[in-house]
C-alpha positions in Angstrom: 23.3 53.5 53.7 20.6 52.9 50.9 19.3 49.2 50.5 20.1 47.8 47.2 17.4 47.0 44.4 15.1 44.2 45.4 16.0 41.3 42.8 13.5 40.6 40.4 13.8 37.2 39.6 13.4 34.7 42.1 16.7 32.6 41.1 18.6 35.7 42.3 17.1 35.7 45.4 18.1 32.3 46.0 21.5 32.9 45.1 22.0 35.5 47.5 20.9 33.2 50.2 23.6 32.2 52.9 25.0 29.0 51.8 25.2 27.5 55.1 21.3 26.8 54.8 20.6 22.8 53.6 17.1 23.1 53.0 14.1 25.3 52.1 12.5 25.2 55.2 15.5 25.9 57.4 15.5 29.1 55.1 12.0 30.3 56.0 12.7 29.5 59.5 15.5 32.0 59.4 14.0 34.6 57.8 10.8 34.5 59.9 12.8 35.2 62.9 15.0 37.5 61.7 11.9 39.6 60.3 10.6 39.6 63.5 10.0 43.0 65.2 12.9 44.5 66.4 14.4 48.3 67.7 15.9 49.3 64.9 19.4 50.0 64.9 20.4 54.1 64.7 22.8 54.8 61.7 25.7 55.6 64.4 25.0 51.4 65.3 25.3 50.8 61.7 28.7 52.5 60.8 30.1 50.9 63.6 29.6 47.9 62.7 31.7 45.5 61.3 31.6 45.3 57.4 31.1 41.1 57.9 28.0 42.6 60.0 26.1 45.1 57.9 25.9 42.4 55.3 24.0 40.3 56.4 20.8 42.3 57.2 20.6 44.1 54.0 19.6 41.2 52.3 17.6 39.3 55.2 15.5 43.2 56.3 15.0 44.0 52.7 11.3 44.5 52.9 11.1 42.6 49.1 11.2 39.5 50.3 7.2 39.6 51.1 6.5 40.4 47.5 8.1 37.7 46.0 5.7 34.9 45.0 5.5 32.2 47.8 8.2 29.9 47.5 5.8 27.0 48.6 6.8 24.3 46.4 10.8 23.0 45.9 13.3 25.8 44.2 14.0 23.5 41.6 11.7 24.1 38.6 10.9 21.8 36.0 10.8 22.4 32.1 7.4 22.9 32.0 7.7 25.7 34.7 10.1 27.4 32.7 8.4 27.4 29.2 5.3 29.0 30.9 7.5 31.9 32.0 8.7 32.2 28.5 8.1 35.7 26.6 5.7 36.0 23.8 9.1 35.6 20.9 10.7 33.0 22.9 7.4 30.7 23.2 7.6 31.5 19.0 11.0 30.0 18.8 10.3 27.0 20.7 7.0 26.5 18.6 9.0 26.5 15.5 12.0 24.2 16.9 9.1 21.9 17.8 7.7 21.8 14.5 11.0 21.6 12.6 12.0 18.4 15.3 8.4 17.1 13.6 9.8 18.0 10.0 12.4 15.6 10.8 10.4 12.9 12.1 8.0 13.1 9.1 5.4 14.8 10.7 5.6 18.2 9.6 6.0 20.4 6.5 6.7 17.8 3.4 7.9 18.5 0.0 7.8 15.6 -2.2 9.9 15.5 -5.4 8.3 13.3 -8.4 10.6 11.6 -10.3 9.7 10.7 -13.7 9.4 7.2 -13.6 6.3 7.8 -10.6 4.0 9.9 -12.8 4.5 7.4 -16.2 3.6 4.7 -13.6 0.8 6.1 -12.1 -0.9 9.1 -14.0 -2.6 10.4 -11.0 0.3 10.1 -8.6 0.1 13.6 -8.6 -2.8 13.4 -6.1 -2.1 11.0 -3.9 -0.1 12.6 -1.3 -3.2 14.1 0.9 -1.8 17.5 2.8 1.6 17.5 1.6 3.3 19.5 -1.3 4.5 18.0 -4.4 7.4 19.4 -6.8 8.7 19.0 -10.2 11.7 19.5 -11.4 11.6 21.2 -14.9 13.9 18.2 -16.1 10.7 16.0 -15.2 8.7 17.9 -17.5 11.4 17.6 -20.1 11.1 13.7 -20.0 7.6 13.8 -19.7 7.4 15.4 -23.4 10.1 13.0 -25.0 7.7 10.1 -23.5 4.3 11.2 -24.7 4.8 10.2 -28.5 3.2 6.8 -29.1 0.8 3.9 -28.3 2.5 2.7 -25.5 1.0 2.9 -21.7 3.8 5.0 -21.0 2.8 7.3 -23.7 -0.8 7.2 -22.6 0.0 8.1 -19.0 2.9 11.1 -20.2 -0.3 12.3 -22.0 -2.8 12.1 -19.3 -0.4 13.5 -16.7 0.1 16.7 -19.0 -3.5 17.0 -19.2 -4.1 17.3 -15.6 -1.3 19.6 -15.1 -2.8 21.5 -17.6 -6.4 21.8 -15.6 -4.5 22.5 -12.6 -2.5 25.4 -14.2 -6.2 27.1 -15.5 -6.5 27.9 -11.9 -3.2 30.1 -11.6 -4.1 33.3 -9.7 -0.8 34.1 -7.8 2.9 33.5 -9.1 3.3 30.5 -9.9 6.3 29.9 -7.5 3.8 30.8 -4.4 2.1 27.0 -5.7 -1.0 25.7 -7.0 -3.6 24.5 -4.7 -4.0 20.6 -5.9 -7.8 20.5 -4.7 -9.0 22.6 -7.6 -10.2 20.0 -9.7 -12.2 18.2 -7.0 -9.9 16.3 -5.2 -10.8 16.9 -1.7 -8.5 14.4 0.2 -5.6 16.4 -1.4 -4.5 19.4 0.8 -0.8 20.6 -0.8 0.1 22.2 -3.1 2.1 21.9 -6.6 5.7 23.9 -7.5 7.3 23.5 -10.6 10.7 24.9 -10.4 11.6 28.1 -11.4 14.8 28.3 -9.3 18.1 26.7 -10.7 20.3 25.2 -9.2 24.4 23.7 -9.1 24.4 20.9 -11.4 27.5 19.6 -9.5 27.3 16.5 -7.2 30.5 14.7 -5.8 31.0 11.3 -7.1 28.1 11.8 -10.4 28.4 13.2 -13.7 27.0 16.4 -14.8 24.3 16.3 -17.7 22.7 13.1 -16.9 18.7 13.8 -16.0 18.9 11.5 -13.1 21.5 13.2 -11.5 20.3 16.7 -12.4 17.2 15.7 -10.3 19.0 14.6 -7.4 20.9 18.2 -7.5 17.5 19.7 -7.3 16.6 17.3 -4.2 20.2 18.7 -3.0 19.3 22.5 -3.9 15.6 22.0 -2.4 17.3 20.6 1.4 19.8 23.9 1.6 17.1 26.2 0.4 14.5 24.9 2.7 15.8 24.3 5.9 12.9 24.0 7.9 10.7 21.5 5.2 11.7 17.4 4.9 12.3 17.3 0.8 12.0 13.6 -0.1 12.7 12.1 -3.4 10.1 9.8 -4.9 11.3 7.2 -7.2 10.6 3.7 -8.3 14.1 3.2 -9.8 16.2 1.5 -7.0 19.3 2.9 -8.3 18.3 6.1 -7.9 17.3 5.6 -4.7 21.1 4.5 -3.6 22.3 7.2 -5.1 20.4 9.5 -2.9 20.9 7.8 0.0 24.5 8.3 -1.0 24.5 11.4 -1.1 22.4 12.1 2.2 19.3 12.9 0.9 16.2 11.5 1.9 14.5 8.8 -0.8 11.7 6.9 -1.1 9.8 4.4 -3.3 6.2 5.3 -4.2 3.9 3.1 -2.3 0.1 4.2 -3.1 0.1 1.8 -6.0 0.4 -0.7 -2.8 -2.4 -3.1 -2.0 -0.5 -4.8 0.6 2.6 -4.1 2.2 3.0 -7.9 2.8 1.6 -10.3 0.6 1.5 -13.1 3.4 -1.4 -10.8 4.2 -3.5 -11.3 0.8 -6.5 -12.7 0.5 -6.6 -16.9 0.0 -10.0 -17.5 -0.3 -10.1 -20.6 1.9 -10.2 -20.9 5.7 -9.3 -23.9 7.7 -11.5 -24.3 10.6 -10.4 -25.2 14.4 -11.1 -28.8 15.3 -13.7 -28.0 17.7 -15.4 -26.3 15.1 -18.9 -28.4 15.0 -18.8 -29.0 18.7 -19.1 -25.5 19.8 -21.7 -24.7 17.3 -23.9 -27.6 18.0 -26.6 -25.3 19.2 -27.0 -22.9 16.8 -26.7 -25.2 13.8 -28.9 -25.8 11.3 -29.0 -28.0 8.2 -30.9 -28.9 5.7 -31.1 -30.3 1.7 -31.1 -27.9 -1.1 -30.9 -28.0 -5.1 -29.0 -31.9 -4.4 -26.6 -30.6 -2.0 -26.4 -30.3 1.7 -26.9 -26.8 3.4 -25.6 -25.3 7.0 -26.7 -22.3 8.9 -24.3 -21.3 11.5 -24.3 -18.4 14.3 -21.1 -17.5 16.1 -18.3 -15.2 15.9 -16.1 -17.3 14.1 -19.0 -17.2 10.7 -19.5 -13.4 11.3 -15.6 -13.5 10.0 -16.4 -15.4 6.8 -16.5 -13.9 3.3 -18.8 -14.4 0.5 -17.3 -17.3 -2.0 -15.0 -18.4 0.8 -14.2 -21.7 1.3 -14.1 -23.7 4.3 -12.6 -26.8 5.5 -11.9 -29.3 8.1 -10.2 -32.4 7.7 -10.1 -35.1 10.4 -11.0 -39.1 11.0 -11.3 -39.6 7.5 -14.5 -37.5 7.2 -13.5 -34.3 5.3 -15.5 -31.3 5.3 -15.5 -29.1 2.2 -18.0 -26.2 1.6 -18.3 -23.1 0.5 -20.1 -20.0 2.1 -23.2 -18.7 0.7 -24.0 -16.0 2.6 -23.0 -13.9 5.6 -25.5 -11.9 7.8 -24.3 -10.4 10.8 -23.6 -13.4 12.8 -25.3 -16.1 11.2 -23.4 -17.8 8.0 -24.9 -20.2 5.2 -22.3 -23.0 4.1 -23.2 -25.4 1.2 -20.9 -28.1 0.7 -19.1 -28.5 -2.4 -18.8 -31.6 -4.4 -16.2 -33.7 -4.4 -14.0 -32.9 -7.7 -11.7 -36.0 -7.2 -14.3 -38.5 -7.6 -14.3 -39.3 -11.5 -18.1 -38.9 -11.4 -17.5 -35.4 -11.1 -15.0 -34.9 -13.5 -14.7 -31.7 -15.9 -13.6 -32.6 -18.9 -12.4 -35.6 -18.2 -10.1 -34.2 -15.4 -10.4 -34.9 -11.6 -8.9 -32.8 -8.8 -5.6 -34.0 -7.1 -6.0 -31.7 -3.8 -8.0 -30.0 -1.9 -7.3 -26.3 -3.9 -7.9 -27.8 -7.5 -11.2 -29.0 -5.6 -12.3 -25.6 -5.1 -11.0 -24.0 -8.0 -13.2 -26.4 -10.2 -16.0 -25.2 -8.2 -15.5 -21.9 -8.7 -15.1 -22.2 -12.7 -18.2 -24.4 -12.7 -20.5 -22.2 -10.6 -22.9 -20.4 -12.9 -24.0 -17.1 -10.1 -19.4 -16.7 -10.4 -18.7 -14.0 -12.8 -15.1 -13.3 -12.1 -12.6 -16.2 -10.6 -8.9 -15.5 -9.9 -6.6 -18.4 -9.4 -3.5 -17.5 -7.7 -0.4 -19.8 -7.1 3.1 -21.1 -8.3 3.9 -23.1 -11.9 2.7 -26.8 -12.0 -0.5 -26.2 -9.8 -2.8 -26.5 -12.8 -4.2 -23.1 -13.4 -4.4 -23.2 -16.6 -5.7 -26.9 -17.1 -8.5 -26.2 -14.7 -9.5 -23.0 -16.2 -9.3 -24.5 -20.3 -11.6 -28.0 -18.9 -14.0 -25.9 -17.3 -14.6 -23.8 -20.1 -14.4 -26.4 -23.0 -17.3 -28.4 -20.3 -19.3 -25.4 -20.3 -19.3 -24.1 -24.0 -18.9 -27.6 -25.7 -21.1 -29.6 -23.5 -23.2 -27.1 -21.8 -23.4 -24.9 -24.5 -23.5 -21.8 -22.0 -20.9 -19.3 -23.8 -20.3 -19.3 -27.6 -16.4 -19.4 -27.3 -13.5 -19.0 -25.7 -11.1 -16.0 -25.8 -7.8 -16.3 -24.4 -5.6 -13.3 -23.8 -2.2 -12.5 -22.3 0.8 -9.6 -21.3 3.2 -10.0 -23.8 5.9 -9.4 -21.6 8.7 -11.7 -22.4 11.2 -12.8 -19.6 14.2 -12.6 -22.1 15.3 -10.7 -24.7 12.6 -9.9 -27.8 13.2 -12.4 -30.6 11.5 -9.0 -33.1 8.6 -8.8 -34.8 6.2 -12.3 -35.6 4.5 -12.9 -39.0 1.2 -13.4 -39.9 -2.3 -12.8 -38.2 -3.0 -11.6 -34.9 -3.8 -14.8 -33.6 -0.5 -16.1 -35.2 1.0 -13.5 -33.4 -0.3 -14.2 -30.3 0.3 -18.6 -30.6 3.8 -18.2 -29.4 3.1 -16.2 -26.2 0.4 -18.9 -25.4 1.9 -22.3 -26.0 0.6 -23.2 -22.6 -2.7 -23.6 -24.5 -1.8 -25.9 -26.7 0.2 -27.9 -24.1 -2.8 -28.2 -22.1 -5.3 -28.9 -24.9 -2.9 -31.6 -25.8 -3.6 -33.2 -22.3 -7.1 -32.8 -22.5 -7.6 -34.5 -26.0 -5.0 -37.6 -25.0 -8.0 -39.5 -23.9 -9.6 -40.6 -27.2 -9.7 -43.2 -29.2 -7.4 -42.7 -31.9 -5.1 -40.1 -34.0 -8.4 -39.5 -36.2 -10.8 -39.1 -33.7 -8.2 -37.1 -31.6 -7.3 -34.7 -35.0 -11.3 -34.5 -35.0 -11.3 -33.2 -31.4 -8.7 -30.5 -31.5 -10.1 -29.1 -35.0 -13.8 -28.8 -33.1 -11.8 -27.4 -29.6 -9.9 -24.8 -31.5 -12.8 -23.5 -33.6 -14.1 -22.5 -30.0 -10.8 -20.8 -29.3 -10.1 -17.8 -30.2 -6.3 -16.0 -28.9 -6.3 -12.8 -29.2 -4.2 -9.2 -28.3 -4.5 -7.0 -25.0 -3.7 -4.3 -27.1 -6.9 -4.2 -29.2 -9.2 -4.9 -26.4 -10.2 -1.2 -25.5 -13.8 -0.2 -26.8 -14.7 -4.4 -27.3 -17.5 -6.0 -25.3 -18.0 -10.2 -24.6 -21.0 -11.5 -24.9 -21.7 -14.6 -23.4 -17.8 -15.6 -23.9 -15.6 -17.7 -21.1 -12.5 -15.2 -21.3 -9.0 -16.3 -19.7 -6.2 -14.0 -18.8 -3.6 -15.6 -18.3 0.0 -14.4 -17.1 -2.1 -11.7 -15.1 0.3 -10.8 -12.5 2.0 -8.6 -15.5 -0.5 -6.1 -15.7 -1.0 -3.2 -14.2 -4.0 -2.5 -12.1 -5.3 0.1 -15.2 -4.7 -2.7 -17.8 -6.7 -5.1 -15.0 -10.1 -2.5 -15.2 -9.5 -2.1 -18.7 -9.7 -6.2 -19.6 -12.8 -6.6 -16.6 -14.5 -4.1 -17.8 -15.0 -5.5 -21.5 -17.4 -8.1 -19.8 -20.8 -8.1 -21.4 -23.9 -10.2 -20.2 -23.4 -14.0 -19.4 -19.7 -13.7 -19.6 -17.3 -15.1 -17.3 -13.9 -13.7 -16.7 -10.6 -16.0 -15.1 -7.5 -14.4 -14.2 -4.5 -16.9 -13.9 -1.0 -16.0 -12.7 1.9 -16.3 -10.4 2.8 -12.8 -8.3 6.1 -14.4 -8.0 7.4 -14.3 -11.7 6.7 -10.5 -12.2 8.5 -9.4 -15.6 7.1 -6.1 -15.8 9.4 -3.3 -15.0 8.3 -1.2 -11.6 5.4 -3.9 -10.9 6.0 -5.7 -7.9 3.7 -8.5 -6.1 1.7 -5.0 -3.9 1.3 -3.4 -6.8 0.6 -6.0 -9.6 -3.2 -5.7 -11.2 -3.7 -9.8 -10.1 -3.0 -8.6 -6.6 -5.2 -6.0 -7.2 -8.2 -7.4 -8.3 -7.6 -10.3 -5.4 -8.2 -7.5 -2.9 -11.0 -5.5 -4.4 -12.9 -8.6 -5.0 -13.1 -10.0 -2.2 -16.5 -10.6 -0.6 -18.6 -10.0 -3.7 -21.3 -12.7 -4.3 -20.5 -13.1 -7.9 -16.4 -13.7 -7.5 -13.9 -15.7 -6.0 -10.8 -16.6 -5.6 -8.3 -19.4 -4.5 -4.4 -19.4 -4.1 -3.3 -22.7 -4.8 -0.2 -24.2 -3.1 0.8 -27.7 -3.7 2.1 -28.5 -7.2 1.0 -31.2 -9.8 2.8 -31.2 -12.6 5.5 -33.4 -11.9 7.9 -35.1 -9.1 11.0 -33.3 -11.1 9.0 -29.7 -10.9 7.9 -29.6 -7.6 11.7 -30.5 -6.4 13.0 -27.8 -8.4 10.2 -25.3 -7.3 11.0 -26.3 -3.4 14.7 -26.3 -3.4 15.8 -24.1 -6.4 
C-alpha cells in the first residue's frame, strides 16, 4: 500500500495526531518509541491486518516526520509567528491595512479641504500644513474672486492668496490633477501637495439645499471620502456652523488652529511671578546686593532665577514688608532684580495718579521706564489701562518733554450694529470710537483749581493728542511719539506687525485690551494679535508686559464684572 503525501504544513501534522495525546511531550515520547527500529512487517502481515490497524502506522512510520522543523517550542503560535510566514502579497496587504488603520487615527495619508473663510483669514494658510495635502474646491476659488475687490483686509488677503497660487502654478510640469508640490517657492517645512478640483461631483446632500456654496463644499468633502477610501479628507473651517453641519453629515471637520498661540490662555504669559515664602532663606548664600542709580539691586543664583524672564516682575508679600522688583537680567543661573518704586506713595505719583494694587504698581513702571519700548497691559474693564497708559504719557511729553505728542489709535470694530457713516475730519471720525479718552482726561484734569484753569489744561493736553485711523497707518513712521492702541485684542496678528512696525527712533508703543471682549469675527482669545504680541515678546529687554486682575473703577463694576 503506498504511504500518503507527507503534509506540508505543520498544523496538518498536528491535526492528524491521535487525540488521546494531552500534551506535546507525551507526543514525542510516542513517536520516539514507535520510530524505534523494528522488523518490518511483510505486505501479507499488512493485508491481514485489521483496517483500525494499518492506520495507525502510516501516519506514525511516515519517514516525514524528521523533516519537519523541530517542534521545540508550544504548537500554539502567536501573531507575530504567523505574519513572518506570510507571502510576499499577503505581507503587502497587511502593510496597507496598517497604514489605512493609521489614516484613521490621523497618522497617515491627509487631505485637507480649505474652506474659504481659512485662506481670507490667513493668506498663507495654504502652507501651514507641513507633509500633508491640501485641496480646493473650485467653488473656493469662485469666492475667492467675488472677495478680492476692495480695501478691506479681506480683500487684501483674497489678493495675496491668488498671488501665491499663482507662483505655485508657474511650476506645473505634470497634470495638474497629479498635484503641485507646495515646497516650490521655498517653503521647506511644507511636504504636500496642492489639488484643485477637476472632478465634479453630486451636488445632493440629505437634509441641505442644493446651490448654496457652503453646502456644495461639503458635497465635495462627501465626494472626496467615497473617492478616496484609503486617505482621511478633513474639512477646514473657521465657521462653526459649518462645522456642525459636517459633523452631521459624518464627515470629518475641523477648525484651523495655526493662527493659535495658545491652546489655553490660562497658559499666557503674566509678566509677574509670585515667589515661595522661603524664597530669601534659601538663597541666603548666593545673594548679593548692592545700591545703584537710587535704587536697591539683587544678584541671585539658583534654579528658581534661571526660570525668570527679562522685564518680569517679582514679588513676595509677607509681615508687612512687601517685596516688589523687577528683573534686570538673566544669565544662566544667576538673575539681577532691582526693586521698583513704590507707585502708591503720592511722592511717586504720575500725573497726579497713584497705584491702588500691586499690578497698576508695575504697570506704571513699565510705562515710566525709559530702556521699555513696547508695554502691553492685559486685563478686564475697570483695571485702569487706559488711565495708566494716558498719565504716563501726558508725565512724559508734558513734563518730561521726552516725545512730541501723543497718538492714539483703535479697531473700529463696533460691538453693535453700525450707526453709518460719521461727518467731518479724521480725527472727528475717530472721537466717537475713543470716548474713553476723553473720560479719562476728564479724571486727570479734575484736580485743578478752577473751570478756567481746568479749560486751560485740557486745551494744552489735547494739542498733544492726536487720534487718529488704523487704516491710514501703512507706510507712516513715529518719531519720538508715545503711541496707544487701544482695544487691541481686535486685531489680527498682521494688523499687530503692521501698527509695531511704524515705530521710529525714541518711540514708545502701549497696547491696551481685554482678550475677553473679542468683536472681531473668527478672532478668538489664541488667535487675537494682543495675545500675539504677549507671546512673541516675551523676554526681550526692551518690552513688557502685565495682566492686570483686580478692578478699580467702582464697587458697582467690579460686582457686575464678578457675578454677571
Amino acid at each position: 500500500m503506498p504511504l500518503p503525501k507527507a503534509p506540508q504544513k505543520r498544523g496538518s501534522i498536528l491535526k492528524d495526531l491521535p487525540e488521546q495525546l494531552d500534551s506535546y511531550e507525551e507526543m514525542q515520547e510516542t513517536l520516539k518509541a514507535k520510530a524505534a527500529p523494528k522488523k518490518s512487517a511483510s505486505k501479507k502481515q499488512i493485508k491481514a491486518a485489521p483496517k483500525a490497524a494499518q492506520a495507525t502506522p502510516v501516519v506514525e512510520e511516515a519517514p516525514v516526520i524528521e523533516t519537519v522543523p523541530p517542534l521545540e517550542k508550544a504548537p500554539v503560535k502567536s501573531m507575530q509567528d504567523e505574519e513572518r510566514t506570510l507571502s510576499d502579497s499577503q505581507q503587502t496587504h497587511t502593510a496597507s491595512s496598517r497604514k489605512r488603520r493609521k489614516a484613521i487615527h490621523g497618522k497617515g495619508a491627509i487631505l485637507y479641504v480649505l474652506d474659504t473663510n481659512v485662506l481670507l483669514h490667513d493668506p498663507s494658510s495654504l502652507f501651514r500644513f507641513k507633509e500633508h495635502d491640501v485641496y480646493l474646491p473650485m467653488i473656493t476659488l469662485e469666492e475667492l474672486d467675488n472677495h478680492k475687490s476692495g480695501r478691506t483686509d479681506e480683500a487684501r488677503n483674497a489678493r495675496q492668496v491668488s498671488r501665491s497660487l499663482d507662483a505655485v502654478m508657474q511650476h506645473l510640469s505634470n497634470p495638474i490633477a497629479d498635484g503641485i508640490p507646495l515646497n516650490v517657492l521655498g517653503n521647506v517645512d511644507c511636504l504636500g501637495r496642492l489639488y484643485v478640483q477637476t472632478t465634479s461631483f453630486p451636488d445632493k446632500l440629505p437634509m441641505l439645499p442644493e446651490g448654496k456654496a457652503d453646502n456644495q463644499i461639503l458635497a465635495v468633502v462627501k465626494g472626496l471620502k467615497e473617492l478616496k477610501p484609503d486617505t482621511t479628507v478633513i474639512l477646514v473651517s473657521k465657521d462653526i456652523n459649518m462645522r456642525l453641519k459636517a459633523a452631521a453629515l459624518d464627515l470629518e471637520a475641523e477648525d484651523y488652529f495655526n493662527d493659535k498661540i495658545l491652546e489655553d490662555t490660562d497658559l499666557l504669559y503674566s509678566g509677574e511671578r509670585h515667589l515661595p515664602e522661603d524664597f530669601w532663606s534659601q538663597h541666603s548664600n548666593s545673594l548679593k546686593s548692592y545700591q545703584k542709580d537710587g535704587a536697591t539691586w539683587y544678584e541671585v543664583t539658583g534654579p528658581l532665577p534661571a526660570q525668570f524672564r527679562v522685564n518680569e516682575f517679582v514679588w513676595l508679600e509677607n509681615d508687612g514688608m512687601p517685596f516688589y522688583g523687577q528683573v534686570k537680567s538673566v544669565e544662566n543661573d544667576t538673575a539681577v532684580i532691582k526693586m521698583i518704586k513704590d507707585f502708591s506713595h503720592q511722592k511717586n505719583s504720575v500725573w497726579g495718579i497713584t497705584a491702588r494694587n500691586r499690578e497698576q504698581s508695575f504697570a506704571l513702571s513699565l510705562l515710566t521706564d525709559p530702556d521699555i519700548d513696547f508695554v502691553t497691559l492685559l486685563g478686564p474693564a475697570g483695571t485702569g489701562k487706559t488711565l495708566l497708559a494716558l498719565a504716563a504719557a501726558l508725565t512724559q511729553t508734558l513734563e518730561n518733554r521726552k516725545f512730541n505728542e501723543i497718538i492714539v489709535t483703535r479697531a473700529t470694530v463696533s460691538v453693535g450694529e453700525d450707526i453709518g457713516f460719521l461727518p467731518g475730519s479724521e480725527e472727528e471720525k475717530m472721537t466717537p470710537w475713543l470716548g474713553a479718552v476723553d473720560d479719562n482726561l476728564e479724571v486727570l484734569t479734575q484736580g485743578t483749581q478752577n473751570d478756567w484753569s481746568r479749560k486751560t489744561s485740557e486745551t494744552l493736553i489735547r494739542s498733544r493728542i492726536r487720534i487718529k485711523s488704523m487704516s491710514f497707518m501703512r507706510g507712516r513712521t513715529f518719531l519720538n511719539k508715545f503711541v496707544i492702541i487701544d482695544e487691541a485684542q481686535n486685531l489680527t496678528p498682521k494688523q499687530m506687525k503692521t501698527l509695531i512696525t511704524r515705530a521710529g527712533p525714541g518711540t514708545k508703543m502701549v497696547c491696551l485690551g481685554n482678550i475677553g471682549q473679542i468683536d472681531t469675527p473668527y478672532l478668538t482669545e489664541g488667535s487675537s494679535g494682543l495675545t500675539y504680541v504677549v507671546d512673541r515678546f516675551k523676554g526681550w529687554s526692551h518690552s513688557g508686559h502685565i495682566t492686570m486682575q483686580r478692578g478699580e473703577r467702582s464697587r458697582l463694576a467690579d460686582f457686575a464684572a464678578t457675578t454677571l
